[in-house]
N, C-alpha and C positions, 0 to 999 in steps of 0.2 A: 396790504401792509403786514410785515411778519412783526411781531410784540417778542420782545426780549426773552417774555417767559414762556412764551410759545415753543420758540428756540431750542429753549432749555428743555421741554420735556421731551421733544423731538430728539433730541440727542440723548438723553435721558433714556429713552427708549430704545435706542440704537447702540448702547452701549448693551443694556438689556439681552440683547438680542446675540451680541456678537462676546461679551462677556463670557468666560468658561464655567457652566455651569454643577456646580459641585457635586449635587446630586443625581448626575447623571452619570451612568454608564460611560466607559469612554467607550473612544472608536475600535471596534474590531479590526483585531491583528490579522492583514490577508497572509501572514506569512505562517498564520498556527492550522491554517485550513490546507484541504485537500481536495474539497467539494467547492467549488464555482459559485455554482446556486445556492448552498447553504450560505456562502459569505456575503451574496449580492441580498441574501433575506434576512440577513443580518444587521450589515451596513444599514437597509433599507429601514428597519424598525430603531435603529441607532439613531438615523437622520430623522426619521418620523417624531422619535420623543425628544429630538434636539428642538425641532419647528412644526407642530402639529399642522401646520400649513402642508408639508412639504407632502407631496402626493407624486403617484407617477408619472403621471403626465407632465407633471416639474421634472421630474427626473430626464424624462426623453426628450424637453427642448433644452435641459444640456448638452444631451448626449448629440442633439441638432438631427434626431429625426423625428417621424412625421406620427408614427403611429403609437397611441399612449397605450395600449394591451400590451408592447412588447415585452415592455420587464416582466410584468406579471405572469405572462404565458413562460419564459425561460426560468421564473424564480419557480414556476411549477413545475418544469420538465417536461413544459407541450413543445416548445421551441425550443433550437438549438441556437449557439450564436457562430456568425459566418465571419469571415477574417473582418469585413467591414464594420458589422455590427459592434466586432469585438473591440476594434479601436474606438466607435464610437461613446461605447457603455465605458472603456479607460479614463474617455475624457470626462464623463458625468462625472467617474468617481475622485475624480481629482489626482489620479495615482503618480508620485514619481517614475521615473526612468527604470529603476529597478522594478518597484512596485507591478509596471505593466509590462515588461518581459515577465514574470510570476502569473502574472492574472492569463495572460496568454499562454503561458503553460497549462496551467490548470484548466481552460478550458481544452486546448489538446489533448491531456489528459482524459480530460471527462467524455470529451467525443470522440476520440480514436477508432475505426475501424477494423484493426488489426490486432493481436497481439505486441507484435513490433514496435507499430507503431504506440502503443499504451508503453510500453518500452524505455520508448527515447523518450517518449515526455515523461514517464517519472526519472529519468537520468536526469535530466534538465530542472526538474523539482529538487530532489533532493542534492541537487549541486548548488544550489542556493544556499549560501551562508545563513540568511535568517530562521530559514526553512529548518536548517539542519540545529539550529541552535533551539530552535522550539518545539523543536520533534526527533529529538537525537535516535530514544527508543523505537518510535514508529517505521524510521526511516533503515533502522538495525533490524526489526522483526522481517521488514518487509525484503532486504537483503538473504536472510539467513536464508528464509522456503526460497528462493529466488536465483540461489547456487548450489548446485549438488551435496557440492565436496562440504559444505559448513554442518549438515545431519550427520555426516562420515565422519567427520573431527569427534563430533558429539560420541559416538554411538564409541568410534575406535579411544576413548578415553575410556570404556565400561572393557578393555582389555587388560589381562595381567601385564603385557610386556610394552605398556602404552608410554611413551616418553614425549615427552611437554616440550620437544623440538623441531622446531620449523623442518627443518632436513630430512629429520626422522621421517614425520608424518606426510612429507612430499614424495619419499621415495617407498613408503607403505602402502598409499594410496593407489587405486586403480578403477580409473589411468591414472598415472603420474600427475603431479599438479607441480607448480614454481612452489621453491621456498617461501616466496613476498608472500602467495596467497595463502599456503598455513601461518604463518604469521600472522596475516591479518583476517583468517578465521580462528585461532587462538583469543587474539583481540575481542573479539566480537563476539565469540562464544561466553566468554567471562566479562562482558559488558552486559550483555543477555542475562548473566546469571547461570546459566545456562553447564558454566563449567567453575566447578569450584576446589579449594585445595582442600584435600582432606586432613587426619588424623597427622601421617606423617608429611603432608604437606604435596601430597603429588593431585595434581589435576585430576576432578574425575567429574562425571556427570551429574549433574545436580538438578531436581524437580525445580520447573522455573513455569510461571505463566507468561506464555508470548501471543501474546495481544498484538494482532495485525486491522490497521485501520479500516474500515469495510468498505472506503470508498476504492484500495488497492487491494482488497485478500482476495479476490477473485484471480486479479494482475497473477500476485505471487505464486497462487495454487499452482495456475496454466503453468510460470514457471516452472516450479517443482515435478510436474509432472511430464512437460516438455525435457526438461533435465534429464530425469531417470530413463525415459523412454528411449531415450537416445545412448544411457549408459548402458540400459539391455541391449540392444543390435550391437554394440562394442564389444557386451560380452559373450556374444557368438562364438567370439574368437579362444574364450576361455574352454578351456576341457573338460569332455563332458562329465567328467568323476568328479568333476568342482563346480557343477553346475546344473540347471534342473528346468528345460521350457515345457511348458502343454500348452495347447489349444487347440480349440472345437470351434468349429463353424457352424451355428445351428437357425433354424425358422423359428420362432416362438409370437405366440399372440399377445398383443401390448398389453394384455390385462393380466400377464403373466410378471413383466419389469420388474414391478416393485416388490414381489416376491422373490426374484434371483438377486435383486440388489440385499434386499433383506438376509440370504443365505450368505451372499461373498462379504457383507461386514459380520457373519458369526463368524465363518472360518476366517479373518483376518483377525479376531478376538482371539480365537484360541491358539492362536500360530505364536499369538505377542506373550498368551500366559505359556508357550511349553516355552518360549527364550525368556520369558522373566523366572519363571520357580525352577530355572536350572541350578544347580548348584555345579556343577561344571565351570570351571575356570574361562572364559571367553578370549577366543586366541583371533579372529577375524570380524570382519562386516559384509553381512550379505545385503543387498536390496531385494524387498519380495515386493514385487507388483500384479495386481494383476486388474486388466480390464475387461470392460462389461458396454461394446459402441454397438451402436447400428451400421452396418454395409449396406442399406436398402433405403427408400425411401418409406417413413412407415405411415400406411394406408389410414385414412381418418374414419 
């Protein structure tokens, strides 16, 4: 026999329980993240201080499988998750429709194989409305290293004959780029900070810090330097009085490396202070690259 007051604590308790608790932390935003794993160790300690009950093996007969290490090994980065697992862990987390196209990105994201492929799924991230609404700047930084021509805007504003027009800077540019895309590196430059109006009010470069999220600065570098590489074999085409290639093919012993990398970031130090304490009025934009790979497989 149930007693009336019985009843009541029962329920009493069940409101408790399901009541929104003030003092707690809300749910993490998966739409402010970029990392998979950071959000699922998140969520995870969110749910833990919602129901100190809640453990992972709870976790994984929602998700309706079998083995309760899983979360734990993926929130550390021993596992990965597989297309199955990953609708699985969706449905633990309770995600809406949108929610699990994003989580499915992010981990594409996070496991990619390729450059490309890391690629397409931050295109698919940051075309996410929420995504972009909680990480406007992130998603800018991570653009700018990511396109050639948006350093080239940058740099061709530090010129005397520099005009803050789409047209202009499309048909100055080499290669050629559309009008749309100086425009919307204009945009972005001065969203960045990056480009600012001066004394008399014209555009010019301005000291900015660009903060790229570390789960994508690796992404963007490859970009950036995938970019340029490709604008050097273009400019083969350029004349050799307007232009300047060397390179050596040489043997060296690995214990050698980190001394020639040491020497090519001095001379890239001193190349940046003869173009900064020129007083010379600045009429163009060069790219100076230069690399330091292996052709061989190196001997252990």
């Amino acid at each position: 026999m149930v007693y009336p007051e019985t009843t009541s604590v029962v329920n009493a308790l069940k409101d408790q329980e399901t009541a929104p608790d003030q003092t707690q932390p809300p749910e993490p935003d998966l739409f402010s993240y970029l990392d998979y794993r950071r959000y699922l160790n998140d969520w995870f300690a969110w749910r833990k201080a919602k129901n100190s009950r809640f453990s992972h093996r709870a976790f994984m007969q929602r998700a309706g499988l079998s083995s309760p290490s899983l979360l734990l090994s993926v929130m550390e980065g021993k596992r990965n998750l597989t297309p199955s697992t990953t609708e699985a862990f969706i449905k633990a987390l309770g995600c809406t429709s949108e929610a699990a196209d994003f989580f499915q990105n992010l981990v594409a994201l996070s496991q990619a194989e390729s450059l490309e492929e890391r690629n397409e799924a931050w295109e698919k991230v940051r075309a996410t409305r929420r995504f972009r609404e909680a990480r406007v700047l992130d998603g800018a930084a991570v653009e700018y290293l990511s396109c050639w021509y948006y350093p080239a805007i940058r740099e061709l504003a530090a010129c005397g004959q520099f005009q803050a027009d789409p047209e202009w800077i499309a048909m100055t540019l080499q290669p050629r780029i559309t009008n749309a895309q100086a425009r919307k590196g204009l945009e972005l430059l001065q969203m960045l900070g990056m480009l600012k109006p001066d004394a008399d009010g014209q555009l010019r470069p301005a000291e900015a810090s660009l903060v790229t999220p570390h789960e994508v600065a690796g992404m963007a570098a490859m970009n950036y330097h995938v970019g340029m590489v490709g604008r050097a074999a273009e400019a083969l085409a350029v004349p050799p009085g307007q232009r300047h290639y060397c390179a050596v093919t040489v043997a060296i012993p690995s214990a050698l490396l980190p001394r020639l990398k040491h020497e090519v970031d001095r001379f890239q130090e001193r190349i940046l202070d003869l173009c900064d304490s020129t007083e010379d009025p600045k009429s163009a934009v060069y790219q100076f690259n230069m690399q330091l790979f292996p052709l061989s497989r190196i001997a252990s």
